[in-house]
C-alpha positions in Angstrom: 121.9 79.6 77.7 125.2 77.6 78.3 127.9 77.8 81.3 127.6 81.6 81.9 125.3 83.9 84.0 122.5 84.8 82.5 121.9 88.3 82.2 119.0 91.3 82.1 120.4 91.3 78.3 120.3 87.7 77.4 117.0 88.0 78.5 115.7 90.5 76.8 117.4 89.0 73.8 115.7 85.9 73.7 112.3 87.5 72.8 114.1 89.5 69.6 115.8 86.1 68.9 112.2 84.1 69.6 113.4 81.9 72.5 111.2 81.2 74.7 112.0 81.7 78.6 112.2 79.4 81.2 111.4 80.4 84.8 110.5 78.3 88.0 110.7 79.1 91.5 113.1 77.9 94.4 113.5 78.8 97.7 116.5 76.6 99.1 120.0 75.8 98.2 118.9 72.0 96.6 116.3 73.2 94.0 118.8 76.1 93.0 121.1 73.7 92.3 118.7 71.5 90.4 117.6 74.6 88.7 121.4 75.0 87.1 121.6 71.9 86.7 118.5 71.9 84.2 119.6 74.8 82.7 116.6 76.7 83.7 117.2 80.9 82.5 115.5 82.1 85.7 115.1 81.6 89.1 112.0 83.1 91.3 112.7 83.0 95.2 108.6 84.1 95.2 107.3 85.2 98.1 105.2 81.9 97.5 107.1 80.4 100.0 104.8 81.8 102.3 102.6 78.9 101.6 104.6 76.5 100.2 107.7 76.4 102.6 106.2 78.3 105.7 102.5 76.6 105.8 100.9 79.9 105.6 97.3 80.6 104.1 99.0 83.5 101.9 102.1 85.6 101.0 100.9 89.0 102.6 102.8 87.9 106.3 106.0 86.8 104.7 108.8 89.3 105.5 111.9 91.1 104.0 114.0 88.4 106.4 112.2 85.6 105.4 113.4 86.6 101.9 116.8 87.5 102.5 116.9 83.8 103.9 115.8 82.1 101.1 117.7 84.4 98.5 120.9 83.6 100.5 120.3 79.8 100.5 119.2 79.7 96.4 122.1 82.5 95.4 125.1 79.4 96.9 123.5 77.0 94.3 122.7 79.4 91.6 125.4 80.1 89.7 124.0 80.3 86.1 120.4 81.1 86.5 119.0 85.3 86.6 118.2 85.0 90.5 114.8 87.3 91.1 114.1 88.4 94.2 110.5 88.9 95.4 109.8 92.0 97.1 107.2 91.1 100.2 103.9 92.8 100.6 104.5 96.4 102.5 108.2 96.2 101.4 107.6 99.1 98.5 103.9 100.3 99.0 104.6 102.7 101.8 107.1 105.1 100.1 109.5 105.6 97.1 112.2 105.6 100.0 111.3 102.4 101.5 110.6 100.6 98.3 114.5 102.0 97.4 115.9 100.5 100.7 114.1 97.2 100.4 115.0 96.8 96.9 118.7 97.3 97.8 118.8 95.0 101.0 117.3 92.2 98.6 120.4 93.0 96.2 122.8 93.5 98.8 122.3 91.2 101.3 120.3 88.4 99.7 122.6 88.6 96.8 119.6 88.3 93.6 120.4 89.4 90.2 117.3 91.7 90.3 113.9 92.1 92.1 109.9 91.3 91.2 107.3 93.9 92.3 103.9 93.4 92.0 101.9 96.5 91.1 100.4 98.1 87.2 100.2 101.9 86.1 99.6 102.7 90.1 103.4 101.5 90.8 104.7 102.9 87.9 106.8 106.1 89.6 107.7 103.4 91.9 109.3 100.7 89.2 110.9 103.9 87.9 113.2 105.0 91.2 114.4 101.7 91.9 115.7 101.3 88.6 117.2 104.6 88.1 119.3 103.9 92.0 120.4 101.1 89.5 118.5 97.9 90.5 117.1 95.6 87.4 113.5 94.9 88.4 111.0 92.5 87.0 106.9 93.7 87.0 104.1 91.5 87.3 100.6 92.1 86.6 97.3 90.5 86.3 96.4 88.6 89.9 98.9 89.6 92.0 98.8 87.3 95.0 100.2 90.2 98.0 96.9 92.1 96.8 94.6 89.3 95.6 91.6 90.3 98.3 91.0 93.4 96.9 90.7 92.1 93.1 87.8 89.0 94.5 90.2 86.4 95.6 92.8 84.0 93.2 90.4 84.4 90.4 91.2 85.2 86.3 91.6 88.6 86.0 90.7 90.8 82.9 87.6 89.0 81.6 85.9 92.1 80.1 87.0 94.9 78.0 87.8 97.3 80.6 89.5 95.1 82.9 92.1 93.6 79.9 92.4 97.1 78.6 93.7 98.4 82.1 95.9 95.0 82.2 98.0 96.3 79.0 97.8 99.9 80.4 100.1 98.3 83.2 102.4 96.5 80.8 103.0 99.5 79.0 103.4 101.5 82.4 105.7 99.2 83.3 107.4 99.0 80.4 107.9 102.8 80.2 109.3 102.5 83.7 112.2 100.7 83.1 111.2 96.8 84.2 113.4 94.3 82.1 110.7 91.8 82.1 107.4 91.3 83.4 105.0 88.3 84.9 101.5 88.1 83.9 99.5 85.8 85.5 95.9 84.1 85.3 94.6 86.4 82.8 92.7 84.9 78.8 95.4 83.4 76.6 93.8 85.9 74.2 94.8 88.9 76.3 98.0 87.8 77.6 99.2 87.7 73.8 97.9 91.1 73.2 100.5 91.8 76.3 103.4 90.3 74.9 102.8 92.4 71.7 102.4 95.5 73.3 105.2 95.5 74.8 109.3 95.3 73.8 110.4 93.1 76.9 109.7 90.0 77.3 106.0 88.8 78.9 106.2 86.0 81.3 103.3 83.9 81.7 101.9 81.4 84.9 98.0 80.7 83.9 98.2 82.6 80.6 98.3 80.4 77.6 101.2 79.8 75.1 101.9 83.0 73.0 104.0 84.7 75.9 107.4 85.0 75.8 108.5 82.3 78.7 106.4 80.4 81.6 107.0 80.2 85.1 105.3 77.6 87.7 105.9 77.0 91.1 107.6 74.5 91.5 106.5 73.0 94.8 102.9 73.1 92.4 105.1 71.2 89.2 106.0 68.3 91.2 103.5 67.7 93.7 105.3 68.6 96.8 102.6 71.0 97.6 99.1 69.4 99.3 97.2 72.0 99.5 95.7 72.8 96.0 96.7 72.6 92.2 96.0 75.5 90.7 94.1 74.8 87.2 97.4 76.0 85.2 99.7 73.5 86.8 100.8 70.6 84.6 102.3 68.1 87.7 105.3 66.9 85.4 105.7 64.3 88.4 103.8 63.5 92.0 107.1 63.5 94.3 105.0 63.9 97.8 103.8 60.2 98.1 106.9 58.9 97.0 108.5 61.0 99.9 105.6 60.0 102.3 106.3 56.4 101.8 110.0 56.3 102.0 109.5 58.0 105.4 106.6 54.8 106.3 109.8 52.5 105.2 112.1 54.3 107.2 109.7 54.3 110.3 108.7 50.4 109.8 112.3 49.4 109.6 113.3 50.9 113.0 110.0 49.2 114.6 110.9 46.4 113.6 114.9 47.1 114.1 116.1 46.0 110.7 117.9 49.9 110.6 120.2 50.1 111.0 121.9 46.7 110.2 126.1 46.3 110.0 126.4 47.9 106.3 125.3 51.4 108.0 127.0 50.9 111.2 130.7 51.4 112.1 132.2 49.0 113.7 135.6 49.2 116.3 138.7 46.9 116.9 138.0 44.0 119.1 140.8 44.6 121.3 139.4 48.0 122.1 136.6 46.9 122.7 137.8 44.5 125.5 139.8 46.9 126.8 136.9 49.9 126.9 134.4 46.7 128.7 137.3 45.9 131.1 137.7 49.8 132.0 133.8 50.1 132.5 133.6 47.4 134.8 136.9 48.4 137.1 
């Protein structure tokens, strides 16, 4: 979308206009950078970086600081990407209030263009009050990580009837509730485009075939920094993680073997001044 900040409205526009959106995550001051740099429209800081940043098994422990953290760092190299901030697991299920006051602190002190919360029909009045205390906020529905336990693990979701049929009961929910944009994730291509037609805003997928209105991947998952597991709706556009691993072999081999650092990455000093600081040494 050029030079300028993107904004809820350019968003929104680029499903009326057919564009499709691009969306990846980052969690540091680097890959924001390389996000503008690529001209990426937005930026997730995901509470992903529970396990792909902090090591951990899930996203439920990560915590409104660890996201104020990582929204700081990715806001001082985003300057053109729509910065979303993810709203932590507990951060908005225990009252309107709370989910209010978290939302804002995300805002506020992180410094992100708007905030994701997880959560269909069920979070609805929810979606509602934070975006009527003026705070743009982005749904997502289908597997929602913070809550995957209770819906059988990081599984597809909405393989029957029933199930897809409460899946676009969310979207509209959502819609109705003021979100700008929602994510939908690991649901049938099938259903995911009954989404994105059911619904004015623009539908986001990540494991939900093509006829959505954008994609978003992790990108830790998109260029094989992440060791752990590739999800089965990754495409690895590259495998950086060896290539790390072996630079750092290199690096390790040529201290052992003391050819780093050699004069090119040394400084040198001024003979004299060097006799003089050996002559004051040995007085």
């Amino acid at each position: 979308m050029g030079q300028q900040k993107v904004t809820v409205k350019d968003i929104q526009k680029a499903k009326t206009d057919g564009r499709k959106l691009v969306m990846m995550t980052a969690y540091d001051y680097p890959f924001g950078l390389m996000a503008d740099e690529a001209g990426v429209d937005i930026v997730l800081v995901g509470d992903s970086l529970g396990m792909v940043v902090m090591g951990l098994d899930g996203t439920v422990a990560v915590t409104m600081e660890n996201m104020i953290h990582h929204i700081q760092a990715v806001m001082r190299g985003c300057k053109f990407a729509h910065v979303v901030g993810d709203m932590p697991f507990m951060s908005y299920n225990t009252s309107v209030r709370d989910a209010i006051i978290n939302a804002g602190r995300l805002m506020k002190e992180g410094g992100c263009d708007s905030v994701k919360m997880e959560g269909g029909v069920d979070f609805a009045p929810t979606v509602e009050a934070i975006v009527k205390a003026g705070i743009p906020v982005q749904g997502h529905i289908g597997l929602t990580p913070q809550t995957a336990s209770a819906l059988g693990g990081f599984k597809m979701q909405g393989k029957d009837a029933d199930a897809a049929k409460k899946i676009i009961d969310d979207a509209r929910a959502l819609e109705d509730a003021g979100v700008f944009s929602m994510i939908i994730e690991a649901v049938p291509a099938p259903l995911a485009q009954l989404v994105a037609e059911a619904v004015s805003i623009p539908v986001i997928g990540i494991g939900a075939g093509a006829d959505v209105d954008g994609q978003v991947l992790v990108t830790h998952d998109m260029i094989g920094l992440f060791d752990k597991f590739i999800p089965k709706f990754v495409k690895q556009y590259t495998k950086i993680r060896p290539t790390i691993i072996e630079a750092i072999k290199a690096y390790k081999q040529d201290v052992l073997e003391k050819t780093f650092p050699g004069p090119e990455h040394s400084f040198s000093m001024p003979a004299d001044a060097l006799e003089q600081l050996k002559k004051a040494i040995s007085e």
